[in-house]
KELORO-190649 format. One record per residue (C-alpha): residue in one letter; chain; x, y, z. Coordinates in pm, 1 decimal. Example, Ala and Ser with C-alpha at 12.3 -4.5 7.8 and 13.67 -1.06 7.14 Angstrom:
// KELORO-190649
 type mol        x        y        z
    A   A   1230.0   -450.0    780.0
    S   A   1367.0   -106.0    714.0
//
This chain:
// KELORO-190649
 type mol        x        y        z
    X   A   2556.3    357.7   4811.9
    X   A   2832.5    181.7   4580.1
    X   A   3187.0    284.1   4569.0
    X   A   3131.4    508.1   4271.6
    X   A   2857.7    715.8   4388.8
    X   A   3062.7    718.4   4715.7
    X   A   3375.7    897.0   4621.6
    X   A   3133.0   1122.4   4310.6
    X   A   2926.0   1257.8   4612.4
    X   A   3277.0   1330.2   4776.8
    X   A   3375.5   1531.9   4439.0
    X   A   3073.0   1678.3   4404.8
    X   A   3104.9   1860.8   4794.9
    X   A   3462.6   1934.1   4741.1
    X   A   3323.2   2115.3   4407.9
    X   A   3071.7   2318.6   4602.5
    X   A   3326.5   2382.3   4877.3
    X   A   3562.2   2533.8   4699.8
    X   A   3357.6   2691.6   4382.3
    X   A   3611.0   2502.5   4179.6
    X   A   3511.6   2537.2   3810.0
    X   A   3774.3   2258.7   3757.3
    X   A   3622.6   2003.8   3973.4
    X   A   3281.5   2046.9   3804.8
    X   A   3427.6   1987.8   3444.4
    X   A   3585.0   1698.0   3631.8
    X   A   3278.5   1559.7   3759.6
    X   A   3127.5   1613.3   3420.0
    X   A   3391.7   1469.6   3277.4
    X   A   3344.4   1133.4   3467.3
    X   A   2992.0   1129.3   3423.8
    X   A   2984.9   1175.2   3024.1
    X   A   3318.9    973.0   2969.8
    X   A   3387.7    588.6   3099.8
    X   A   3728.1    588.2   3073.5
    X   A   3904.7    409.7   3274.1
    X   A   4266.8    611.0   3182.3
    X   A   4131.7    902.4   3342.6
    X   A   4219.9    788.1   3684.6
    X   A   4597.3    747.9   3550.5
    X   A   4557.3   1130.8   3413.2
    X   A   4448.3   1255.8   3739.1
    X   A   4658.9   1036.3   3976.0
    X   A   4916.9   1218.9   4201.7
    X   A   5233.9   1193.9   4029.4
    X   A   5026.9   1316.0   3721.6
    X   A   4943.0   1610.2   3923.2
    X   A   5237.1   1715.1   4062.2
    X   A   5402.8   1680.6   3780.3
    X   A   5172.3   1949.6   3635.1
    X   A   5190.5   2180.0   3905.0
    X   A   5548.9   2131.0   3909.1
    X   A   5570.9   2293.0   3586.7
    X   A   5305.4   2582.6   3674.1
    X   A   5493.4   2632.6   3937.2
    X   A   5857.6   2625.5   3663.3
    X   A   5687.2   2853.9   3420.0
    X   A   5569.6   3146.4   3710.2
    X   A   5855.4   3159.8   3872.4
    X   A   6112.4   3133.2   3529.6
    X   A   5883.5   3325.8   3231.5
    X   A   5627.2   3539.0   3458.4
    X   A   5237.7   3601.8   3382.4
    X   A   5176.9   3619.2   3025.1
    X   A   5234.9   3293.1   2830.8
    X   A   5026.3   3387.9   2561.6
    X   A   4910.8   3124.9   2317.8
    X   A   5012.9   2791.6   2443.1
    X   A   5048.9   2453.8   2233.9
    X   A   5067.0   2145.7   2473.8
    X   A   5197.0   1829.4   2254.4
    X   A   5071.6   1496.0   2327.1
    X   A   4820.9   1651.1   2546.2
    X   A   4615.2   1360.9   2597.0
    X   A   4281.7   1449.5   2847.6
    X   A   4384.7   1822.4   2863.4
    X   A   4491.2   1768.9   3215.5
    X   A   4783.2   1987.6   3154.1
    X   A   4579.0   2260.0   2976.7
    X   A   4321.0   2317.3   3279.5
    X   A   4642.7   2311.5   3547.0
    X   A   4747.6   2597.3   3354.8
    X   A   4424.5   2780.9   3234.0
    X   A   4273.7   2740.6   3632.1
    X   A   4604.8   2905.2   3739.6
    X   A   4585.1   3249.4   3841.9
    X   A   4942.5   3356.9   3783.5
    X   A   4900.8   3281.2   3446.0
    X   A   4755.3   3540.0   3152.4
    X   A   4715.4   3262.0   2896.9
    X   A   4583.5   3414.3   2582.6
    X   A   4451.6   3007.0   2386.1
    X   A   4565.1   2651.5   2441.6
    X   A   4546.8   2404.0   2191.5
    X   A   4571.8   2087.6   2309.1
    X   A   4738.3   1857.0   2047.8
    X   A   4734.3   1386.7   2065.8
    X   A   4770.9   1204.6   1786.2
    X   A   4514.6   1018.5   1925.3
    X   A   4168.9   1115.4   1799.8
    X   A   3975.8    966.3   2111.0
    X   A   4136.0   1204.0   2308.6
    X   A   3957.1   1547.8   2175.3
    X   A   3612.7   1521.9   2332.9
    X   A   3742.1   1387.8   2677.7
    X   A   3967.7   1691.2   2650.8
    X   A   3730.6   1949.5   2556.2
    X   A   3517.4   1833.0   2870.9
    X   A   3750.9   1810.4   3107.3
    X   A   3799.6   2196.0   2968.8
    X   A   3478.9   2273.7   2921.7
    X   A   3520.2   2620.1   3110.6
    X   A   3767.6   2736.6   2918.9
    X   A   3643.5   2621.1   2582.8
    X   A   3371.2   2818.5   2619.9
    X   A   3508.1   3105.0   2637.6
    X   A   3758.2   3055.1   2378.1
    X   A   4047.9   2987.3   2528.8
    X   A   4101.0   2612.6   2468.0
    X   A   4054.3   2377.2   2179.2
    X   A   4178.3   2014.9   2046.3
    X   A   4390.9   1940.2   1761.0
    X   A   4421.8   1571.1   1659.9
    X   A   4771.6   1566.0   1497.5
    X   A   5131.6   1388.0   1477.8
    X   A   5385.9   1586.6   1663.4
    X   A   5637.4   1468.4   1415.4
    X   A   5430.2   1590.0   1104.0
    X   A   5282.3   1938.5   1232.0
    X   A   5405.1   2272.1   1129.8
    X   A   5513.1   2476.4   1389.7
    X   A   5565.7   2750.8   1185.3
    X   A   5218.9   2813.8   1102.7
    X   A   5100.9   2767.8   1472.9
    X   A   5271.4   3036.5   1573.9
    X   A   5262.2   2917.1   1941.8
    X   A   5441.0   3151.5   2219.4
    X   A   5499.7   2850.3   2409.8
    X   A   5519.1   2537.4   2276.6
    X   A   5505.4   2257.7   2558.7
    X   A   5620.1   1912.4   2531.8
    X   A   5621.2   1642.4   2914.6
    X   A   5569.9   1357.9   2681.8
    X   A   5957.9   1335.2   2560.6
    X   A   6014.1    982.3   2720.0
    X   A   5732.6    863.3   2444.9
    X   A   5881.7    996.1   2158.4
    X   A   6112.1    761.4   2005.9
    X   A   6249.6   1019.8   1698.1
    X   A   6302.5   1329.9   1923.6
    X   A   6538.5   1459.7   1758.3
    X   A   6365.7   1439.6   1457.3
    X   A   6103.7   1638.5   1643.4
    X   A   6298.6   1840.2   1764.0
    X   A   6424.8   1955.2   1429.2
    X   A   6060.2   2074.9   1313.6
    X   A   6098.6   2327.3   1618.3
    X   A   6185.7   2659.8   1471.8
    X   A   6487.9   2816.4   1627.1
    X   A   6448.6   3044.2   1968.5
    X   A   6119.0   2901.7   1995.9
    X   A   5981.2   2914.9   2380.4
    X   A   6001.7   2547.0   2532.1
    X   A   5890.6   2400.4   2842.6
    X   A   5992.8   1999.4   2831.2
    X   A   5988.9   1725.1   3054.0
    X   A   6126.3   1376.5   3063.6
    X   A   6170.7   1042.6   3312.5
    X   A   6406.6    803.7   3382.4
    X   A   6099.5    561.6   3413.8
    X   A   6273.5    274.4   3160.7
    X   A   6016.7    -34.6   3319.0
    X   A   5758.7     93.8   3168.6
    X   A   5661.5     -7.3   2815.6
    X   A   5581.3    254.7   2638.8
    X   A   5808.1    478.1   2736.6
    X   A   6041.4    443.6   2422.7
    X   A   6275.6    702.9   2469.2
    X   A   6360.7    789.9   2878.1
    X   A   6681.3    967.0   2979.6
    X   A   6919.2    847.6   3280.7
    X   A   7000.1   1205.9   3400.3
    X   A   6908.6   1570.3   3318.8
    X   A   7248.5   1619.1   3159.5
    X   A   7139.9   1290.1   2911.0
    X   A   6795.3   1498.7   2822.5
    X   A   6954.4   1833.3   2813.2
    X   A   7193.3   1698.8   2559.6
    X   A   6866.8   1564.2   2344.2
    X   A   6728.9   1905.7   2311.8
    X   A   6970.9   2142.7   2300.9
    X   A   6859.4   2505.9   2394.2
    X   A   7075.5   2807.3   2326.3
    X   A   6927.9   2962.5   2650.7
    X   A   6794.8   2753.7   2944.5
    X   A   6571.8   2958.8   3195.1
    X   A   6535.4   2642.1   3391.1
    X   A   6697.5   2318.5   3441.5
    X   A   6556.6   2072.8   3743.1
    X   A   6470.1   1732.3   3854.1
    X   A   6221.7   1590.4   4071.0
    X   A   6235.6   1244.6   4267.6
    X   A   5891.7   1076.1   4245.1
    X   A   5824.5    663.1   4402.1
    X   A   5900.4    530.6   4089.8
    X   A   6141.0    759.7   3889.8
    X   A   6323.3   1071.7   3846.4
    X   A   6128.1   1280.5   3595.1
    X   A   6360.0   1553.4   3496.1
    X   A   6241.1   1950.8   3306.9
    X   A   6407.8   2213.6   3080.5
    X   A   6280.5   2518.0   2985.2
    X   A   6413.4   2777.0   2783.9
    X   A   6445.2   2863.4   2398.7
    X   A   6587.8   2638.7   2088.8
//
């Protein structure tokens, strides 16, 4: 048995184990989809991040979140945190990269949910769409550290629109164009006239830091 079919048999008890539709569209996911990313999606600062937020948005806004739009939502690891969540009422997701690779891995990896109509894709530019029209109760955006106009975003955002946000003060990495050295350095990027929440979290390599509340 190779490494692969090692750890896949692994995933595929753990699946059966624990009836997790999640796992399955996982598992699918792996098995339709070589991408090699996917591990960096799915690793445990990726995660925690996540549930860190889940955990943000139960406590801070309650059940019903309504119709969700996740930008730079890359796999849709974000979107089935949320929609596998039971403290959640989550009326759609859409799931929104400017990258147009991203859709299909997205949709798999959501497969549950997308067949019942509650998640879909949406290749766009975060700095181009109209979030007037998407009429989004909850517009979500843990990608801040990679956007290099945010404040030009965060001009398109209509005013006492419902954000959840997240940023890092991860500067070594590349691609990370736009980080923030503390929460008071983010907060003062995207000014809200009400913040519900306000919080930091110490991972190995960097302090990724969340607001949530409306413009």
């Amino acid at each position: 048995m190779d490494k692969d079919e090692f750890y896949r048999d692994i995933l595929e008890g753990m699946a059966l184990y624990t009836r997790s539709a999640f796992l399955r569209d996982v598992l699918s996911t792996l098995a339709h989809h070589d991408v090699p990313a996917l591990a960096q999606a799915l690793n445990k600062n990726q995660i925690a991040s996540k549930m860190w937020l889940a955990d943000a948005l139960a406590d801070s806004m309650g059940r019903d979140l309504g119709n969700v739009l996740i930008l730079g939502g890359w796999f849709g690891v974000l979107s089935a945190v949320l929609l596998h969540d039971p403290r959640f009422a989550i009326a759609h997701i859409v799931s929104l990269d400017i990258d147009p690779r991203c859709a299909d891995i997205a949709l798999a990896l959501n497969a549950a949910h997308a067949r019942t109509g509650k998640f879909s894709t949406q290749t766009a530019d975060m700095l181009e769409y109209d979030y007037r029209s998407g009429a989004a109760d909850l517009v979500v955006n843990t990608s801040c550290e990679h956007v290099q106009r945010l404040d030009r975003w965060y001009e398109r955002i209509p005013a006492d629109q419902l954000l959840a946000l997240q940023s890092n003060d991860y500067f070594a990495c590349s691609e990370h164009v736009n980080c923030v050295a503390d929460l008071a350095s983010f907060s003062a990027q995207v000014p809200m006239r009400e913040v519900v929440f306000a919080g930091e979290r110490k991972f190995r390599r960097y302090v990724r830091f969340m607001l949530i509340g409306r413009k």
